[in-house]
C-alpha positions in Angstrom: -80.5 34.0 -46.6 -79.7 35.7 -42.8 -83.1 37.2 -43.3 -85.0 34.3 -44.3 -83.5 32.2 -41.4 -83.8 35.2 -39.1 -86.9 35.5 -39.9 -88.1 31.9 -39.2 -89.1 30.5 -35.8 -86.6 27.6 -35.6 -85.0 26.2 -32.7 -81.7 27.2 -31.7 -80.3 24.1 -32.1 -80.8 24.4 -36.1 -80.2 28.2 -36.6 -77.1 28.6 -34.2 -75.1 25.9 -37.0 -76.7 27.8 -39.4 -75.9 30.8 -38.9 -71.9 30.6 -38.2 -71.9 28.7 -41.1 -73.1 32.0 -42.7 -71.2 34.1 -40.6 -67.9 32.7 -41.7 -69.2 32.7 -45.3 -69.4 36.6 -45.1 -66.1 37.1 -43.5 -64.6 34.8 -45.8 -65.7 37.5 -48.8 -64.8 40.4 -46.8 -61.5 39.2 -46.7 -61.5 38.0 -50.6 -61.4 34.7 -49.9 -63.7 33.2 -52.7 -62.9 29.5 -52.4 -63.2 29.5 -48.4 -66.7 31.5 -48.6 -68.0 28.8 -51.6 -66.8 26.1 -48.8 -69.0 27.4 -45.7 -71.6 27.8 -48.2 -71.7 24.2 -48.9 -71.6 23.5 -45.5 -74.0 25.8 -44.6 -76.4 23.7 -47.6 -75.5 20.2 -46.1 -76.3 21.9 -42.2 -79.9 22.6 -44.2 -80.3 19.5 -45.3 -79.4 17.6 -42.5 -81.5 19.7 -39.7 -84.2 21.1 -41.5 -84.9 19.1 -44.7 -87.6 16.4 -42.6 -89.0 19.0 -40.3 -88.9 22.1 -42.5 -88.8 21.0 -46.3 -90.1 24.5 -48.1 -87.5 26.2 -45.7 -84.9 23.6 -46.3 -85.6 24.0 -49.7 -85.6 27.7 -50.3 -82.6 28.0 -48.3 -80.5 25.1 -50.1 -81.8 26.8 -53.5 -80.4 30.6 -52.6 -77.3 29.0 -51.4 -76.5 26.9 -54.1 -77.1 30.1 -56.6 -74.5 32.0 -54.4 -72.3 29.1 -54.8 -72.2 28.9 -58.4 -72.1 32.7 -58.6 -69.1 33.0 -56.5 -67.3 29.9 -58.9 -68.2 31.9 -61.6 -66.6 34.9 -60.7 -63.4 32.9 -59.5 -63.4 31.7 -63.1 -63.8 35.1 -64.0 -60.9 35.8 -62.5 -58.8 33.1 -63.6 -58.4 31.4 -60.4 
């Protein structure tokens, strides 16, 4: 997802949100914290959808898609792990 939004010529206004939502979604797993990193994530998705979904809604959707997967990965593997 960093390299998809890097890679797209959006306005700062949209991709700064953006990306410390994905920021703190990293450090959240480098630190092990599952349910914290699933929470940015879904913030990070309603970001997309509020700022990109009109003006950019293949973006918006690609994005939304890869981080609703992570989400439901990361849920899986807290399940996995019995918490």
């Amino acid at each position: 997802m960093s390299l998809l939004l890097d890679g797209m010529d959006l306005p700062r206004k949209h991709k700064n949100p953006l990306r410390a939502s994905l920021d703190a979604a990293i450090r959240a797993l480098e630190q092990g914290r599952l349910q914290n990193a699933v929470n940015q994530l879904e913030s990070f998705d309603n970001k997309v959808q509020a700022q990109l979904a009109r003006d950019f809604p293949e973006l918006a959707e690609r994005l939304s898609a890869a981080a609703r997967a992570l989400v439901g990965a990361l849920e899986d593997c807290a399940e996995d792990a019995g918490g």
